[in-house]
C-alpha positions in Angstrom: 0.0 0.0 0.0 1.6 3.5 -1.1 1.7 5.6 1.7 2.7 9.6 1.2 3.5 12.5 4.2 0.2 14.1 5.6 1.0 17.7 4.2 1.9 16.5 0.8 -1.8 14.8 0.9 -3.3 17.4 2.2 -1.7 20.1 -0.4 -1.9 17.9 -3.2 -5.8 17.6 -2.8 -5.6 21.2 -2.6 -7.1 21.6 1.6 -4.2 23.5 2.1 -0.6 24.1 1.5 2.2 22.3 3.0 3.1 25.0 5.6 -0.7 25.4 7.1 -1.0 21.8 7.5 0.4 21.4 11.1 -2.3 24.3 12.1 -5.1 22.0 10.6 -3.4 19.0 12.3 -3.6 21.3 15.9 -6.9 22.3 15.1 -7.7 18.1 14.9 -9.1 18.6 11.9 -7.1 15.5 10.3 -7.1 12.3 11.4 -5.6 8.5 10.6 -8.5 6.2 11.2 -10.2 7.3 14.5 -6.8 8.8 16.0 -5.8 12.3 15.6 -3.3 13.1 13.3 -0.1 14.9 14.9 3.1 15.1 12.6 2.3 16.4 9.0 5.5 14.6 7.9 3.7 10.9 8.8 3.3 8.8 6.0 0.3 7.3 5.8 -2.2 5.5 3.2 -4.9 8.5 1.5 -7.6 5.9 2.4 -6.9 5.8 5.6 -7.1 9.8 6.3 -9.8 11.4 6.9 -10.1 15.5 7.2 -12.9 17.4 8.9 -14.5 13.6 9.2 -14.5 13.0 5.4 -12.6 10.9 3.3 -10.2 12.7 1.3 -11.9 14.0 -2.1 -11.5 12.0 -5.1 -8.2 10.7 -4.2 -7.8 8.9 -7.8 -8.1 12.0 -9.4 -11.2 14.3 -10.8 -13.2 13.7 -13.3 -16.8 15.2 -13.8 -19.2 16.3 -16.9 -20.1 20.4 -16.3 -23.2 21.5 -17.7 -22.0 25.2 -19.1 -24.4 28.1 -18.7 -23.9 30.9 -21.3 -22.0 33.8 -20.1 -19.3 32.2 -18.6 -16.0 31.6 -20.4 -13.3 28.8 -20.1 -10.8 30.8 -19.2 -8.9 31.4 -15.3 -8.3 35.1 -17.3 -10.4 37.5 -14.6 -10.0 40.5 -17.4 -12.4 37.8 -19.1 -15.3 37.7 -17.2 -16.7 34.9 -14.8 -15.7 31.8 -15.3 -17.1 28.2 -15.9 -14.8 27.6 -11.9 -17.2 29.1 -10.3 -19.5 26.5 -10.6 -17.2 23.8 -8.8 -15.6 23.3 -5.6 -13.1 25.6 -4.4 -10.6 23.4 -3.6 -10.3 21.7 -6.6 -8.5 24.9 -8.2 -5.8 24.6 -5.3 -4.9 20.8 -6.5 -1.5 20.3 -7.7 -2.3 19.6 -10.5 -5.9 21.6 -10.8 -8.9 21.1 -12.7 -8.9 22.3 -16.5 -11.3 21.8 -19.0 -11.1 19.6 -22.1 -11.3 21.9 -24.7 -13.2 25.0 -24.1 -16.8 26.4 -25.2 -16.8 30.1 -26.1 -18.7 32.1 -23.7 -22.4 31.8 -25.4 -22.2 28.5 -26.2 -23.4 25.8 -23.9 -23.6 22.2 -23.1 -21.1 19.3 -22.0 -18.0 20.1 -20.7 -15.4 17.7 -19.1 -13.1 18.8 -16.1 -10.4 16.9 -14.8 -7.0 17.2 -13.5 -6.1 14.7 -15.1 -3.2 15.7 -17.9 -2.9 12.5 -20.2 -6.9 12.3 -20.3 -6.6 16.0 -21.4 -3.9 15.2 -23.8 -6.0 11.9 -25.4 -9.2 13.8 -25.4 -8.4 16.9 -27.5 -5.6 15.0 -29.8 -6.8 15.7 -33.1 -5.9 11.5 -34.0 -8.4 10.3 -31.7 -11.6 11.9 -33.5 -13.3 12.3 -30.4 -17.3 12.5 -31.9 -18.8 16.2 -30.6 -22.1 16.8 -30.9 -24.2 20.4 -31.3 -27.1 21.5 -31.3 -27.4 24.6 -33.8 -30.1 27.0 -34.6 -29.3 29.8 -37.1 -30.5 33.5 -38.3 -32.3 32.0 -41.3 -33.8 28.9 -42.8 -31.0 26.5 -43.5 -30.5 25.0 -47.0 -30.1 21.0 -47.7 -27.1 21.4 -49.8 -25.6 22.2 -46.1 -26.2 18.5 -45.7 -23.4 16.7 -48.4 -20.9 20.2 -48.4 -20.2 19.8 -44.7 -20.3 16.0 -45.4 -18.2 16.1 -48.1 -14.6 17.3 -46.6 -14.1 20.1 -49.1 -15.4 22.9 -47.1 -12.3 25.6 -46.4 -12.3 28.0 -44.0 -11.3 31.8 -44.3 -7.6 31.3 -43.4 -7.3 27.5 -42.7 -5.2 25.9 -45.4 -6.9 22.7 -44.7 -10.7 21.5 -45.5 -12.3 20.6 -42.8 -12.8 16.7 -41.7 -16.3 15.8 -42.7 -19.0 16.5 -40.5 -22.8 15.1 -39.9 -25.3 18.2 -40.1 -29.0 16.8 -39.4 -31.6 19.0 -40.0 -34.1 19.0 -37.3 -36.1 22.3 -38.4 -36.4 25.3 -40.3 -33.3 27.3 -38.6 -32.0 24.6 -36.2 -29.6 21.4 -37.0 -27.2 18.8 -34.8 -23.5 18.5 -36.2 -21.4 16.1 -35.3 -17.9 17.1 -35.4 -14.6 15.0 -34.8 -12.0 17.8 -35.0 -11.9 20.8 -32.6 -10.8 24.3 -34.6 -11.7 27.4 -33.1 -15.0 28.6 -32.9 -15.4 25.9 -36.1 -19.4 25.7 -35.8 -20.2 29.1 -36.2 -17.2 29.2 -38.9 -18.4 26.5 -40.6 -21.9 28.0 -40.9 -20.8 31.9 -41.3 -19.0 30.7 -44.1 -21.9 30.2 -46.1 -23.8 33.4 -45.2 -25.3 31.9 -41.9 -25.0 33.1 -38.5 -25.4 30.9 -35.5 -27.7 32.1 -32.8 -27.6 29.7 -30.1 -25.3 26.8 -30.0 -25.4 23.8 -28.0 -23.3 20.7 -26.9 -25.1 18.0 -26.5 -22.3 14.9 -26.6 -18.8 14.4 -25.9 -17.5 11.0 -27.1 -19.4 8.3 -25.4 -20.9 11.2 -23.0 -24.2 12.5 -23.7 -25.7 15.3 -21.5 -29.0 14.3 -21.0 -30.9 16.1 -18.1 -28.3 17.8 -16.5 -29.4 20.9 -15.1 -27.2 24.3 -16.4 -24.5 25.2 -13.7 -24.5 21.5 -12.2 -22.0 18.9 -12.6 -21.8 15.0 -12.0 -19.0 13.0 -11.7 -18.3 10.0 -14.3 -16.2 7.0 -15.5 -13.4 7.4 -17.7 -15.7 7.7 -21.2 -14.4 5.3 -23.9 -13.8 7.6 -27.2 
């Protein structure tokens, strides 16, 4: 059983940092089993320590699905406005590592978000040769046109200033002015790209699906941790 020092638990969960953690071990706020912990250099086993009476949080890592309002942006940038971190536990910023998001909506759009502080699922999830499946919901400023369907399907459409066509894509129409498009590639802002490019402008956007993930009922602002998804 891999045991680690009290403090480096303790700041590596992010409750605090290595040189407050003999006044939370004073305070008896940590303990090893029922016994009170004393030394913040004892090693001891995370499932074995418990702080304020709870088991130390997610101790194999984070991992949960966000449900992203609009309005907030993916960004730790305060010049940027509120931020999707907000809507999750304090602590979890102070982890070494902390949370992140994989990939990032832009501040109107909403839908599925994964957080984790988890690097290589990071790294896996938004690597362009894994063709992780994203799915949106998209209503537009004007009825949409079925020749939509085989150009974006067709992996000839180019972007202003991308050298590269993009990948092709699954646009369902489901209405008038709405669609859901399933992407496997990640550009910037592509959606609304992809649709402004032929004279369309997106007026609410949506995801709906991340991989294996789907959002179902989650309300907006909540979050709900989750399995490793296959992709």
């Amino acid at each position: 059983m891999i045991r680690h020092r009290i403090d480096q638990i303790l700041s590596r969960h992010g409750y605090c940092s290595r040189g407050e953690s003999r006044g939370w071990l004073k305070a008896g706020r940590v303990k090893v089993g029922d016994r009170s912990a004393l030394d913040p250099a004892e090693k001891v086993s995370v499932a074995d320590l418990r702080i304020d009476g709870e088991p130390v949080d997610h101790p194999e890592g984070i991992l949960v699905m966000l449900h992203k309002p609009a309005g907030l942006v993916c960004s730790r940038d305060e010049r940027e406005g509120p931020n999707i971190y907000s809507l999750l536990p304090e602590r979890w910023s102070r982890r070494n590592p902390p949370i992140t998001s994989v990939g990032r909506l832009d501040k109107e759009t909403t839908g599925l978000l994964l957080i984790t502080d988890q690097g290589p699922l990071v790294q896996r999830w938004t690597s362009p040769r894994h063709k992780v499946l994203k799915r949106y919901e998209v209503e537009v400023d004007q009825d949409l046109d079925p020749s939509l369907v085989p150009l974006f399907g067709s992996g000839t459409l180019r972007l202003p200033d991308d050298p590269e066509p993009c990948l092709p894509a699954e646009l369902t129409l489901t209405g008038a002015r709405s669609a859901t498009l399933d992407l496997i590639e990640g550009r910037h802002h592509q959606v609304r790209r992809m649709f402004a490019s032929q004279g369309f402008r997106v007026v609410a956007l949506h995801r709906s699906r991340f991989g294996a993930l789907e959002l179902g009922t989650l309300p907006p602002g909540e979050w709900l941790a989750v399995d490793e998804p296959a992709i």
